[in-house]
C-alpha positions in Angstrom: -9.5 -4.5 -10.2 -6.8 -2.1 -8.9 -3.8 -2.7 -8.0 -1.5 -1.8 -5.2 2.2 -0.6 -4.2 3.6 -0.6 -1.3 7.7 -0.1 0.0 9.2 -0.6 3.4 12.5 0.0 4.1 15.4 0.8 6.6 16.6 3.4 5.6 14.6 6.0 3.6 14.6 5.2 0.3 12.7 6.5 -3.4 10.5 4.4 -5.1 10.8 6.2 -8.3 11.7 2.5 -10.1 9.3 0.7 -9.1 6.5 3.3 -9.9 7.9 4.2 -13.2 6.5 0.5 -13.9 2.7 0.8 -11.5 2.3 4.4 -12.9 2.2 2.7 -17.2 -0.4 0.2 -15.3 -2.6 3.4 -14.9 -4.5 3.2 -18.2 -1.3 2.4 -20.6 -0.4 -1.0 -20.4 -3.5 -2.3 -18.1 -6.7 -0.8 -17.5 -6.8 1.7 -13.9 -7.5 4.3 -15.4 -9.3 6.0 -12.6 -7.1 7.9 -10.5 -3.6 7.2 -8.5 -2.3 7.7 -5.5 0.5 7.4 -3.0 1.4 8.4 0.6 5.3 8.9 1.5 6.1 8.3 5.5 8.4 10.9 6.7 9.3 10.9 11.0 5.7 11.7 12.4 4.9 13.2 8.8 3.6 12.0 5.8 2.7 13.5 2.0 0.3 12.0 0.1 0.2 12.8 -3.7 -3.4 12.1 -5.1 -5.1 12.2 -8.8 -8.3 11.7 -10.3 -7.1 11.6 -13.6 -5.1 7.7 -15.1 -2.0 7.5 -13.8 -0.1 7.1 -17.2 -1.5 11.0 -18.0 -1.0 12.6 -14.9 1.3 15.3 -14.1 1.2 14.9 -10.6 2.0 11.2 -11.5 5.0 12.3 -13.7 6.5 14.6 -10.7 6.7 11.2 -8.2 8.2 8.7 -11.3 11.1 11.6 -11.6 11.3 13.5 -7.5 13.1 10.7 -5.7 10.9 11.5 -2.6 13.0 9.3 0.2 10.7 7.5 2.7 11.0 4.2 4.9 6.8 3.5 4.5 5.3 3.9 1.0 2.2 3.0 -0.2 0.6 3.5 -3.6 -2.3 3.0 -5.5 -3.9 2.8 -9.0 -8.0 2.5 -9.5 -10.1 1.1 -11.7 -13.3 1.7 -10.1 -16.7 -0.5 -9.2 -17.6 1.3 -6.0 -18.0 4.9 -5.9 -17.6 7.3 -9.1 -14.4 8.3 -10.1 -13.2 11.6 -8.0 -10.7 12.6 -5.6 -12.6 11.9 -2.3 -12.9 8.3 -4.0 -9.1 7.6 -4.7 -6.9 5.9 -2.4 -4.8 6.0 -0.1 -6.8 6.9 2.0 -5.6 8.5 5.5 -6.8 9.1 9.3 -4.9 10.0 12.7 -5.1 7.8 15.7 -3.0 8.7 18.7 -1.4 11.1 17.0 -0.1 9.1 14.0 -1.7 9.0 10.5 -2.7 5.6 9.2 -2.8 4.9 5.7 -4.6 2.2 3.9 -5.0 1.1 0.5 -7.4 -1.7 -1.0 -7.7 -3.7 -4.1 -11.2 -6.1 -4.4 -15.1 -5.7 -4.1 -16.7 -6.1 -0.4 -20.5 -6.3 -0.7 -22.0 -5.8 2.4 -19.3 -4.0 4.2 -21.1 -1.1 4.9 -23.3 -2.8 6.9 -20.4 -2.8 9.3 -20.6 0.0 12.2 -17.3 2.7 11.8 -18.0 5.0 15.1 -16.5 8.6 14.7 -14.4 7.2 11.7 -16.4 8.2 9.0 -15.7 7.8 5.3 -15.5 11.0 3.2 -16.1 9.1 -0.1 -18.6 6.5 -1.1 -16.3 3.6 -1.2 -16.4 0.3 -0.2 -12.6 0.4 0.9 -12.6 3.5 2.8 -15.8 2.2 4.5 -13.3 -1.0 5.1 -10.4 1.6 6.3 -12.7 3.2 9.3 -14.6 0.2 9.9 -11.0 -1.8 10.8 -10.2 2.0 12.5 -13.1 2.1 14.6 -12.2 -1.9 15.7 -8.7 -1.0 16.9 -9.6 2.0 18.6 -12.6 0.0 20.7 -9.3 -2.0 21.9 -7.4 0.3 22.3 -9.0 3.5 23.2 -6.3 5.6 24.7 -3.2 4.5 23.3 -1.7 1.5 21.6 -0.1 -1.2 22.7 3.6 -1.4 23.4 4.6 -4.2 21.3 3.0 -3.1 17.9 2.7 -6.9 16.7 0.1 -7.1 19.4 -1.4 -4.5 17.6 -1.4 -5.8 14.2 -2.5 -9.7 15.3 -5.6 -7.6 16.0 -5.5 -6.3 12.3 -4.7 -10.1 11.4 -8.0 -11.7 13.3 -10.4 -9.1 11.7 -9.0 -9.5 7.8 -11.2 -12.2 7.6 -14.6 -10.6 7.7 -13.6 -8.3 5.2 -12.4 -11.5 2.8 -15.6 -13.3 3.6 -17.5 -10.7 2.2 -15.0 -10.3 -1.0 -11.8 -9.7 -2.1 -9.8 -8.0 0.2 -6.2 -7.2 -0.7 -5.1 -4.6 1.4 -2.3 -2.7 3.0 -2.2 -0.8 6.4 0.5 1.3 7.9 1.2 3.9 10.4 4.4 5.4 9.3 7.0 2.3 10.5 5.1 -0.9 10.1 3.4 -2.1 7.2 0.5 -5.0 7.0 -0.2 -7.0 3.9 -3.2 -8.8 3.9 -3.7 -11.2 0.5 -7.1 -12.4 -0.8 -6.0 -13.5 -3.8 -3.3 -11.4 -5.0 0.0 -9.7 -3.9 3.3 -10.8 -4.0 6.7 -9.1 -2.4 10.2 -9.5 -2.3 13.2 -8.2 -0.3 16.5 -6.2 -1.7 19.2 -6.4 0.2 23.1 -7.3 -0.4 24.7 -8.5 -2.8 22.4 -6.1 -4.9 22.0 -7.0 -8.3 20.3 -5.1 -11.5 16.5 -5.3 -12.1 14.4 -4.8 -15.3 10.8 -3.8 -15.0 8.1 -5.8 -17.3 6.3 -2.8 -18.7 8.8 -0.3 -18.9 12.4 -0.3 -20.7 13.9 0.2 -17.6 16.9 -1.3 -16.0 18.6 -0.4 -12.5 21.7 -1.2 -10.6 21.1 -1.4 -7.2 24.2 -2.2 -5.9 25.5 1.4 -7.7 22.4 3.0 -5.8 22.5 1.2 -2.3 24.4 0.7 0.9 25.9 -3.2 1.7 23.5 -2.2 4.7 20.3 -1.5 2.7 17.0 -3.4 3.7 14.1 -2.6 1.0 11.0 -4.8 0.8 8.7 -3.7 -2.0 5.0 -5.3 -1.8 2.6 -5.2 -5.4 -0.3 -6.9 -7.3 1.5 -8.6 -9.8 5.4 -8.2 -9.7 7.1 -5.3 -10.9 10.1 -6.6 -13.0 11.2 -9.9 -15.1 14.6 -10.7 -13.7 13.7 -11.2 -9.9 12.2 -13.8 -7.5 8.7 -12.3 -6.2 7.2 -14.2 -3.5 3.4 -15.0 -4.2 0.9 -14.6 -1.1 -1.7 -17.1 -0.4 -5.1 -16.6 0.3 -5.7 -15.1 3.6 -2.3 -14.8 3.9 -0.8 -11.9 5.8 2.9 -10.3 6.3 3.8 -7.5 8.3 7.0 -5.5 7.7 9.4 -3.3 9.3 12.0 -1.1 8.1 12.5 -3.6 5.0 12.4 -6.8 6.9 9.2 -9.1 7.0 8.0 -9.9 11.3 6.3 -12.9 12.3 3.3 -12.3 14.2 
């Protein structure tokens, strides 16, 4: 399986800690070896940073554990593949505009049958199962809302919420799904997240030797949530999802929807 990284916060904020410890994942300490990748939110503007080659090997890999890129809206990736051969057309995140925002989407699980599921004008690039899933939940919001979204984004992601399960039913579907501000978790059986904020403490990763202070590297006004498969780090209290459980996030803080 693959595994996923994702980072929402108030104010914009690197994630170079906690993918010094996905990035060993990639092929070092657990087996996704095939390919990384990870999308940065900046205003209307985003960068995403994408690889072919493990994770733990990469060069492009290397650049994002060290360039303390600053974003509100992260999401990251690392593949071990079972649909689709292993190339860059084939490695998440993957990204598409709507409205005049990009939307990014990540997903860890097989879905047999999804492409059986109509995507309109959103049509995958790659051969994937999860990108078919991407533009499949893209073409579903866009039959809603053809013209522009709804004010109140949670309306918008309740949407998101009710059509999750289709894509569990026909698998494992761990996924994230964000347009820049807000960020959708959905859990099929694995993902867990928890929230920094003050008093900051210091946290150790579990598969690098690697130990931060955050209260020497935040503001008493710093909201960061950080979403991923298994926890990052040994020393903190990571909140584990249920099945078919779902959490949207804003700026750092988890919304009820």
């Amino acid at each position: 399986m693959c595994e996923l990284l994702g980072m929402s916060a108030n104010v914009p904020t690197d994630i170079c800690f906690s993918f010094s410890g996905l990035m060993v994942r990639g092929g070092q300490t657990a087996p996704h070896k095939d390919g990384f990748g990870v999308t940065f939110y900046e205003g209307k503007g985003s960068r995403t940073f994408k690889d072919a080659l493990p994770s733990c090997e990469s060069e492009i890999a290397k650049l994002i554990q060290s360039y303390p890129i600053k974003s509100v809206c992260v999401i990251s990736h690392i593949r071990q593949a079972n649909r689709g051969r292993v190339s860059l057309e084939n490695t998440h995140p993957f990204s598409r505009e709507m409205w005049g925002q990009n939307w990014t989407f990540a997903h860890n699980g097989q879905l047999k049958g999804v492409k059986k599921l109509t995507t309109d004008h959103f049509q995958p690039v790659g051969t994937t199962d999860s990108e078919h899933a991407f533009c499949w939940l893209m073409s579903q919001i866009k039959a809603k809302y053809p013209n522009k979204p709804p004010q109140d984004r949670k309306t918008l992601f309740r949407l998101v919420a009710k059509l999750a399960p289709t894509l569990h039913e026909m698998g494992v579907a761990n996924f994230f799904l964000a347009d820049g501000r807000y960020l959708f978790a959905h859990c099929s059986n694995n993902l867990h997240w928890l929230t920094r904020r003050a008093p900051f403490g210091v946290a150790s990763l579990s598969d690098v030797e690697m130990t931060v202070d955050f209260q020497q590297e935040t503001t008493p006004n710093d909201i960061v949530t950080v979403i991923a498969t298994k926890p990052l780090t040994t020393n903190e209290d990571w909140y584990k999802m249920a099945p078919q459980e779902y959490q949207l996030f804003d700026l750092g803080e988890p919304i009820k929807l």
